[in-house]
DSSP file (Angstrom, degrees, kcal/mol; ACC not computed):
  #  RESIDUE AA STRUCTURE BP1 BP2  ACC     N-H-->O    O-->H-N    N-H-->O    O-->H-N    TCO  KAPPA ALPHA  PHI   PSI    X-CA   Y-CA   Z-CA
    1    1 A X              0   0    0      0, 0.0     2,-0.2     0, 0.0     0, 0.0   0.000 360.0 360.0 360.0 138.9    8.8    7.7  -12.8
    2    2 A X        -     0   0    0      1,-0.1    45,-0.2    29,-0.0     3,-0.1  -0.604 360.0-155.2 -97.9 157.6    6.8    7.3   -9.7
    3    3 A X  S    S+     0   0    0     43,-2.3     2,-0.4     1,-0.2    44,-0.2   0.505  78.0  58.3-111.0   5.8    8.0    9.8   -6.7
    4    4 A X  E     +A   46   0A   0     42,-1.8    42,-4.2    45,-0.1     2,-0.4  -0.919  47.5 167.3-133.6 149.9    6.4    7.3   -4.2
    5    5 A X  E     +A   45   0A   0     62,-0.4    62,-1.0    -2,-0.4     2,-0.5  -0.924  12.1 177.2-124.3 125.8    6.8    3.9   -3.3
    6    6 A X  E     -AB  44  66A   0     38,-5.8    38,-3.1    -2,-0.4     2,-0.4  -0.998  16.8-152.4-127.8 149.2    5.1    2.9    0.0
    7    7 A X  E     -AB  43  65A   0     58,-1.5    58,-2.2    -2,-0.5     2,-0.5  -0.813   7.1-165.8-109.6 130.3    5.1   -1.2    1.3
    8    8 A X  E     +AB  42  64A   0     34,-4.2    34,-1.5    -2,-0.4     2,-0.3  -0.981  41.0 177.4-114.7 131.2    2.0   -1.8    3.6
    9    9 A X        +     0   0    0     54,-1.9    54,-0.5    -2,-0.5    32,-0.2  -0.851  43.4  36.2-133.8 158.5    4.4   -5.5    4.7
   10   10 A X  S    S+     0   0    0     -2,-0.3    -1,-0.3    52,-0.1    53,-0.2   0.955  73.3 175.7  66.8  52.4    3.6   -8.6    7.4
   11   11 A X        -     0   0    0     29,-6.2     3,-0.1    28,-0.3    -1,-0.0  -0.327  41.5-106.3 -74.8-155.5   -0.1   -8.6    6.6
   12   12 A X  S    S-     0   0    0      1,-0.2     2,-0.2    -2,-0.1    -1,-0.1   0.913  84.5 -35.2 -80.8 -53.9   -2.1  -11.6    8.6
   13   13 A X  S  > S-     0   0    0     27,-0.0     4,-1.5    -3,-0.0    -1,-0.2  -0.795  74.8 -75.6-150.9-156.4   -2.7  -13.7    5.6
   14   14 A X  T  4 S+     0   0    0     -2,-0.2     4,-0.5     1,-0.2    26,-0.1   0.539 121.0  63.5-100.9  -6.4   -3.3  -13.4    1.8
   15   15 A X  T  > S+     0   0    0      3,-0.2     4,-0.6     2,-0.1    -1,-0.2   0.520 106.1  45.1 -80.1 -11.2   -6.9  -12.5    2.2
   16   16 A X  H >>>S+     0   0    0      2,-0.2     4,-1.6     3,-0.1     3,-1.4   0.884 113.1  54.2 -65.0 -65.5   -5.9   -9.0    4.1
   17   17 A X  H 3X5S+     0   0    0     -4,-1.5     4,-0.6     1,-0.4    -2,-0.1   0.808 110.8  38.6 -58.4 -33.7   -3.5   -8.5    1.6
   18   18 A X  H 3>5S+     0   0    0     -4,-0.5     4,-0.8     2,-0.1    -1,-0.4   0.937 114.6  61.5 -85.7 -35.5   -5.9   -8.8   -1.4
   19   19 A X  H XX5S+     0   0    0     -3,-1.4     4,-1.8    -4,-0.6     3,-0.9   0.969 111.1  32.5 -37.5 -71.2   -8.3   -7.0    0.7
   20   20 A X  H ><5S+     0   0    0     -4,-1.6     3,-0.5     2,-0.2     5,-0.2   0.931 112.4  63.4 -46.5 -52.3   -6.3   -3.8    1.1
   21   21 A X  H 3X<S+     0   0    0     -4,-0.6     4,-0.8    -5,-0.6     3,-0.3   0.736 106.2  45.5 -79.3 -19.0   -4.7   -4.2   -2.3
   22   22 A X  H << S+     0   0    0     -3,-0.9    -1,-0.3    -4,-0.8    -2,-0.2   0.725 115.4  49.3 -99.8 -16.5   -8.4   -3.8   -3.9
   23   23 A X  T << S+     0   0    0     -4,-1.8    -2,-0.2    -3,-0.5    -1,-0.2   0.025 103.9  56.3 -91.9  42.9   -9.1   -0.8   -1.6
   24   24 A X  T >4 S+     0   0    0     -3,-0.3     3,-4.4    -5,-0.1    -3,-0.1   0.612 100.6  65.9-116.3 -30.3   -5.8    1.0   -2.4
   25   25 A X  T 3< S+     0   0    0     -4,-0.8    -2,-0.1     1,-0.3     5,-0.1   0.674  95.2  49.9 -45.5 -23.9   -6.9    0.9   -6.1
   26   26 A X  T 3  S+     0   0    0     -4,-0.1     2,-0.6     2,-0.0    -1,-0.3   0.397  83.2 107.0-100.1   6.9   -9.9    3.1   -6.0
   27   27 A X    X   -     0   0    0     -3,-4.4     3,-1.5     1,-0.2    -3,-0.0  -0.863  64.5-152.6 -85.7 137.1   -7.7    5.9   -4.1
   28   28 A X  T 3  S+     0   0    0     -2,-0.6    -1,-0.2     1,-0.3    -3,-0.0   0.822  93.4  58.8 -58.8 -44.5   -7.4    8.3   -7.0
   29   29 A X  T 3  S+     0   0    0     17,-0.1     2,-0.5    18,-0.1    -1,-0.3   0.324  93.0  90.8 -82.9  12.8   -3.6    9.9   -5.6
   30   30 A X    <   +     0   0    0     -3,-1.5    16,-0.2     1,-0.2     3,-0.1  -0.923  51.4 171.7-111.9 143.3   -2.6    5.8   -6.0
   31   31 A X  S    S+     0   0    0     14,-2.8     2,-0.3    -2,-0.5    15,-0.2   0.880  70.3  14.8 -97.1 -55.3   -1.1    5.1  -10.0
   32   32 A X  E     -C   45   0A   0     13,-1.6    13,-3.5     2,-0.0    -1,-0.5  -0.877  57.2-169.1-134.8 141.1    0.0    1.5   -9.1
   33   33 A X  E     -C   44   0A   0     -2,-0.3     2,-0.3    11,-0.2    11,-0.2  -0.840   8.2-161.3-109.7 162.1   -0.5   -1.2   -6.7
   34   34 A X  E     -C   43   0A   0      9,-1.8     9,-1.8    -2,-0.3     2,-0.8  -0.853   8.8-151.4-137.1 113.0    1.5   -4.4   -6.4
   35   35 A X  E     -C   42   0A   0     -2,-0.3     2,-1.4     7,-0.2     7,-0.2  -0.760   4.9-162.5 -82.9  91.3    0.1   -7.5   -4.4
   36   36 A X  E >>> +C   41   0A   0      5,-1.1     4,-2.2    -2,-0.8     3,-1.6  -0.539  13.4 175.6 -14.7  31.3    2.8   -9.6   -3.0
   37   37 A X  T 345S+     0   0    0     -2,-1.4    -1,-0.2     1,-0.3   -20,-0.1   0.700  80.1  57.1 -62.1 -40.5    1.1  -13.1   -2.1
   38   38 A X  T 345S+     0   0    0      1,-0.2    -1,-0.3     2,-0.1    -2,-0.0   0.454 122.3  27.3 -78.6  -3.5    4.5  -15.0   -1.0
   39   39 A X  T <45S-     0   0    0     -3,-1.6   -28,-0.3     2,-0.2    -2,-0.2   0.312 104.2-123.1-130.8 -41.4    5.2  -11.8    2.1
   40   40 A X  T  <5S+     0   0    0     -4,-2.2   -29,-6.2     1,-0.4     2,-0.3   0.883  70.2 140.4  74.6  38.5    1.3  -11.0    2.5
   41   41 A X  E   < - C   0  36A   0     -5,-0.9    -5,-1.1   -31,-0.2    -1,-0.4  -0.952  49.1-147.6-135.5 165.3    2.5   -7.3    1.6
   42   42 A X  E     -AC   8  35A   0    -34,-1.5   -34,-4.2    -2,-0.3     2,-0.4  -0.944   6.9-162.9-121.1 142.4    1.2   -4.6   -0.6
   43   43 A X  E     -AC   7  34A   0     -9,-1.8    -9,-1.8    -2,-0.3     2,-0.5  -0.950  10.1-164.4-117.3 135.0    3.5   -2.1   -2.6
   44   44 A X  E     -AC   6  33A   0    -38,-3.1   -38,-5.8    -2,-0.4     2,-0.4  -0.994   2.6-163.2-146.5 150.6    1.8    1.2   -3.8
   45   45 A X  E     +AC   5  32A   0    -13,-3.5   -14,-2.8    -2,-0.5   -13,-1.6  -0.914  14.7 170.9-128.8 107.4    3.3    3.4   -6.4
   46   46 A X  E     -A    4   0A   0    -42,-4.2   -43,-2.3    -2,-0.4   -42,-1.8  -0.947  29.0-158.0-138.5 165.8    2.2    6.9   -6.8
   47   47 A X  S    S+     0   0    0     -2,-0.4     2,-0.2   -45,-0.2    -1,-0.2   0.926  81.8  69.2 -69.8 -50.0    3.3    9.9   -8.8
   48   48 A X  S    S-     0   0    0    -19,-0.1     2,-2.2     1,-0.1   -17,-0.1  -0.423 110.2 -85.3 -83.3 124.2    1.7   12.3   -6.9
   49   49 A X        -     0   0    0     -2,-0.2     2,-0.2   -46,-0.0    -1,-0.1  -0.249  49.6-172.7 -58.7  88.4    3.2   12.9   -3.1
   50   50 A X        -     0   0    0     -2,-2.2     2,-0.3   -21,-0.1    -4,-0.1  -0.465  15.0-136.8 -77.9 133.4    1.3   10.4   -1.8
   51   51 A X    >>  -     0   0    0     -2,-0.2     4,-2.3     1,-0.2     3,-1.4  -0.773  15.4-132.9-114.5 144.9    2.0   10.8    2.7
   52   52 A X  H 3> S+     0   0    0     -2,-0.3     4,-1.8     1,-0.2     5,-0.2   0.933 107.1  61.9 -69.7 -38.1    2.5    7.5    4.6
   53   53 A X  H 34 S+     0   0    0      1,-0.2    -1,-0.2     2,-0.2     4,-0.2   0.408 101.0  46.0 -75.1  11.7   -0.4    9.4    7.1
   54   54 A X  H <> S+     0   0    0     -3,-1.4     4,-1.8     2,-0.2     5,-0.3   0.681 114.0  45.5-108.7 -48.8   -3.3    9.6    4.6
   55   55 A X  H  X S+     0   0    0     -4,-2.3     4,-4.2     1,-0.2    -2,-0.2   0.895 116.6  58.3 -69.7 -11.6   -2.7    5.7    3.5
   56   56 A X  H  < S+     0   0    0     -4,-1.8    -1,-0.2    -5,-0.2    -2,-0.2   0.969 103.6  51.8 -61.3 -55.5   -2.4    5.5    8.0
   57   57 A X  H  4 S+     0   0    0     -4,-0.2     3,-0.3     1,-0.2    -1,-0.2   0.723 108.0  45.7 -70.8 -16.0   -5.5    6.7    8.1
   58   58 A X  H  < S+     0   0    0     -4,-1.8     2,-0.4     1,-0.2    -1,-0.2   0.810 119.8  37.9 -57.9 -48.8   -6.9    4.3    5.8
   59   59 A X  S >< S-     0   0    0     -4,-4.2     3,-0.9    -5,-0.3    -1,-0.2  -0.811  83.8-158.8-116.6  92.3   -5.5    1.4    7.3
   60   60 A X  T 3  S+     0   0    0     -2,-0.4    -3,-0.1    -3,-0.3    -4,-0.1  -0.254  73.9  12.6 -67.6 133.2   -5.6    2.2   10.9
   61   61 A X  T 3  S+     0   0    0      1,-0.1    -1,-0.2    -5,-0.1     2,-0.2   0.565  89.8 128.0  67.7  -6.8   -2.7   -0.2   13.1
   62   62 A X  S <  S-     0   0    0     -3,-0.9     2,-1.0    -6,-0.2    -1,-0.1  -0.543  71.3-110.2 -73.7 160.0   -0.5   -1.8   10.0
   63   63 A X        -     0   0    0    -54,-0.5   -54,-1.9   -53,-0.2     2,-0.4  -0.771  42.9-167.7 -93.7 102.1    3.3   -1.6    9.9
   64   64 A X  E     -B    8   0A   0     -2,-1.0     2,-0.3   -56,-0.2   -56,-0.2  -0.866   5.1-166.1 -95.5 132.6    3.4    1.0    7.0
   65   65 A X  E     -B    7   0A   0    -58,-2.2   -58,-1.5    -2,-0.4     2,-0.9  -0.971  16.9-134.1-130.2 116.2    6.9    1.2    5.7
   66   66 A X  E     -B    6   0A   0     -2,-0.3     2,-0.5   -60,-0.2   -60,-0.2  -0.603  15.8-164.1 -76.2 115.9    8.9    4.0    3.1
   67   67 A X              0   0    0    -62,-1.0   -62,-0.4    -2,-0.9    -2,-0.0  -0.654 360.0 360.0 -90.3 129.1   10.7    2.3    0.8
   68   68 A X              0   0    0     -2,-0.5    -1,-0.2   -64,-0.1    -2,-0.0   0.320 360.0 360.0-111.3 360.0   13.4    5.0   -0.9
């Protein structure tokens, strides 16, 4: 069972959203991504207490959301 689920949502189009979604894969603390093409959102799934302020720091100025 993953112990976090975070929504990166509302990106600009479907070429952010595949953008992001192929650098969230190479963070080591991420287990799963999920690409969203019909919302232009990313969902990321980790085990490990993954903090909404490290994937902030990645993606400086997106509406980062915790989904519970």
């Amino acid at each position: 069972m993953f112990q976090k689920k975070i929504k990166i949502a509302k990106l600009v189009c479907e070429c952010w959203a595949k953008k992001i979604f192929f650098q969230l894969i190479s963070i080591d603390s991420v287990e799963k991504v999920h690409l969203d093409i019909l919302s232009n959102s990313v969902v990321i799934f980790s085990k490990k207490d993954l903090s909404i302020a490290t994937i902030k720091k990645e993606f400086f100025g997106l509406q980062i959301y915790e989904m519970t």
